[in-house]
N, C-alpha and C positions, 0 to 999 in steps of 0.2 A: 572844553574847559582846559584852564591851564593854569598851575599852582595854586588850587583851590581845594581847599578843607570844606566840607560840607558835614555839618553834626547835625545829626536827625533826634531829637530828643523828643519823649511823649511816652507817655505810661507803658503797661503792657499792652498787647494788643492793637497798637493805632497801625501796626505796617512798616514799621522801623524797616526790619530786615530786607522785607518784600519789596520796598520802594528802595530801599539802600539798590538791592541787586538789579532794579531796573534802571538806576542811574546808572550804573556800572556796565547794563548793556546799554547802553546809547553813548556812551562814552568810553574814553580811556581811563576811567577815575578805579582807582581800588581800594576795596571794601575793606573795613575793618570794625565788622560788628563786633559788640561790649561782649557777647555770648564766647568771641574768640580767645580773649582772655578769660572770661567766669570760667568757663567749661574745662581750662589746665584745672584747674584748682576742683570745680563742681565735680568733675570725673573722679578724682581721686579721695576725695570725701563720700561718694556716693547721696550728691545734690539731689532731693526728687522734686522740687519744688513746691512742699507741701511743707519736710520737717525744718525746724529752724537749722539754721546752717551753724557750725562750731564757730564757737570766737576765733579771732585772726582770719577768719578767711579774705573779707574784704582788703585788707591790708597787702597783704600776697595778691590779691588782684591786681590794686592798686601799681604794683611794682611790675608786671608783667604791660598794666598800659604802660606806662612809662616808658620801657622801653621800647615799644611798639612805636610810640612818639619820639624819640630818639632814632628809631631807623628812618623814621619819614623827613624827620629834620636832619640825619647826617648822612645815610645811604643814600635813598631815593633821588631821582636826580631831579633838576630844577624844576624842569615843567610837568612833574607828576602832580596828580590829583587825587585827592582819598573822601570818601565817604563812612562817615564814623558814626553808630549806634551809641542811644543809652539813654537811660530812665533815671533824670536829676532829679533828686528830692530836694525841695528847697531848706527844708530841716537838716538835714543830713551834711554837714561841713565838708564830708568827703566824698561828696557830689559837684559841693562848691568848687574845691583845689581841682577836680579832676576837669570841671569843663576852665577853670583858667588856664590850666597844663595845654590842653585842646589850644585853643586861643595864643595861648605863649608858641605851641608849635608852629602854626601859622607866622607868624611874627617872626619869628627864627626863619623861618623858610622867606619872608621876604610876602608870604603868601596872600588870597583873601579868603578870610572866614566867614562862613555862608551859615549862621546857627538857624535851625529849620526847626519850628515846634510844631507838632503831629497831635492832633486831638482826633475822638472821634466818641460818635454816642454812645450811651449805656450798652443800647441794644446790638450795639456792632461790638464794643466789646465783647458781650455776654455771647456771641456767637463764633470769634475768634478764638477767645482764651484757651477752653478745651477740645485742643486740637492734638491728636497725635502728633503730630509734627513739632510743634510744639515741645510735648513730653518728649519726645526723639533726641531735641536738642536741649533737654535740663531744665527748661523754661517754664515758670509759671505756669500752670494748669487749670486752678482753683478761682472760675469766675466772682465768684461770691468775696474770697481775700482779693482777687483785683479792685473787683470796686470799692470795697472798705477802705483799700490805698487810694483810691482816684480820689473818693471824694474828703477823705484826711489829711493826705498828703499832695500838696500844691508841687506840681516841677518848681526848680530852680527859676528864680526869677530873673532876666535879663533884659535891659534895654540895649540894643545892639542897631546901629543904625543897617546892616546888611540881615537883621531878621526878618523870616518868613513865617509865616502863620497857616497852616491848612488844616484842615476839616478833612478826615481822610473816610468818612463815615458812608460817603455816595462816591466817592474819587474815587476811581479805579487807578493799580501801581501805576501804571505807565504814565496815563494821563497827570501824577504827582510828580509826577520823575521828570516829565517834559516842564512841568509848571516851574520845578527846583531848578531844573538846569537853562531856564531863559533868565531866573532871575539871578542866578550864580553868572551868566553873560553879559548880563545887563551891567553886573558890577567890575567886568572886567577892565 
C-alpha cells in the first residue's frame, strides 16, 4: 500500500484493533487506534468502561486526534500508510466532524481513503466484549450496554465510493486484513 488511510469503523467488539494490527503486519501501514488517543485522557480520569465519563472528556480527545492527523499530513512522509480505529455514532455530531477530519487528511496528503465498516453478530459480539484484554485497554466491557448501543445507535452514515463492508462475525483477522488490503490496491 502506498499513501492510503484506511478507517476501520464498527461498534465495539467487531475487531477493529485485531484486524487494524493485522493489516499492519502484512504491510508497511501504521496503526492509529481511536483507544491511542481515548486512553491519554481515559488513564487520567480513571475510565473503567462502565461509569459515565466526566463532561469535556471527548472534546480533549477530539484535540489529541487532530493532532495525530496533523503529523500524518505534515510529518509522515509521502508514501506512508495508517490504519485508523473508531466507533461513529451517526447521532453524535462529533463523530461526524471526526471521520471528515479522517477524509480531510487524506486529501491533504494527496492520499486514498479506504472507509471499512466492520459489523458482526449478536452472538460474536456478546462473546468478545468481556474480555480482559479488553478491560486492560479501558475499553468497554459490559456486553449487555454494547448491544443497547448496537441496536440504538446506527454508525455514521456514509456513501463513499472506495467503501468496504465485511461481516467480521466467521472472518478470521487475517483473512479481513487480506480482503482490506486487495481492495485498498485495487484502488490504487
Amino acid at each position: 500500500m502506498n499513501n492510503t488511510i484506511i478507517y476501520l469503523i464498527g461498534h465495539y467488539g467487531v475487531g477493529k484493533l485485531t484486524i487494524g494490527k493485522a493489516i499492519c503486519a502484512a504491510t508497511d501501514a501504521r496503526l492509529f487506534d481511536n483507544h491511542l488517543a481515548n486512553n491519554v485522557i481515559f488513564s487520567l480520569v480513571r475510565a473503567d468502561g462502565s461509569t459515565p465519563l466526566p463532561e469535556g472528556v471527548w472534546p480533549l480527545i477530539m484535540t489529541i486526534r487532530r493532532q495525530a492527523l496533523s503529523a500524518m499530513v505534515h510529518l509522515a512522509g509521502p508514501q506512508a500508510s495508517f490504519v485508523l480505529t473508531n466507533a461513529l455514532m451517526d447521532d453524535d455530531p462529533m463523530d461526524r466532524q471526526a471521520l471528515d477530519e479522517v477524509m480531510d487528511a487524506a486529501r491533504q496528503r494527496g492520499g486514498i481513503f479506504v472507509p471499512v465498516f466492520l459489523t458482526a453478530s449478536d452472538a460474536a459480539h456478546a462473546a468478545r466484549i468481556p474480555s480482559p484484554e479488553r478491560e486492560s485497554r479501558l475499553k468497554t466491557t459490559d456486553a449487555e450496554k454494547a448491544e443497547r448501543k448496537r441496536h440504538t445507535r446506527p454508525l455514521v452514515r456514509l456513501d463513499h465510493p472506495n467503501r468496504l463492508d465485511l461481516d467480521t462475525t466467521h472472518l478470521p483477522p487475517a483473512e479481513a486484513a487480506r480482503l482490506i488490503i486487495e481492495h485498498a490496491e485495487r484502488l490504487a
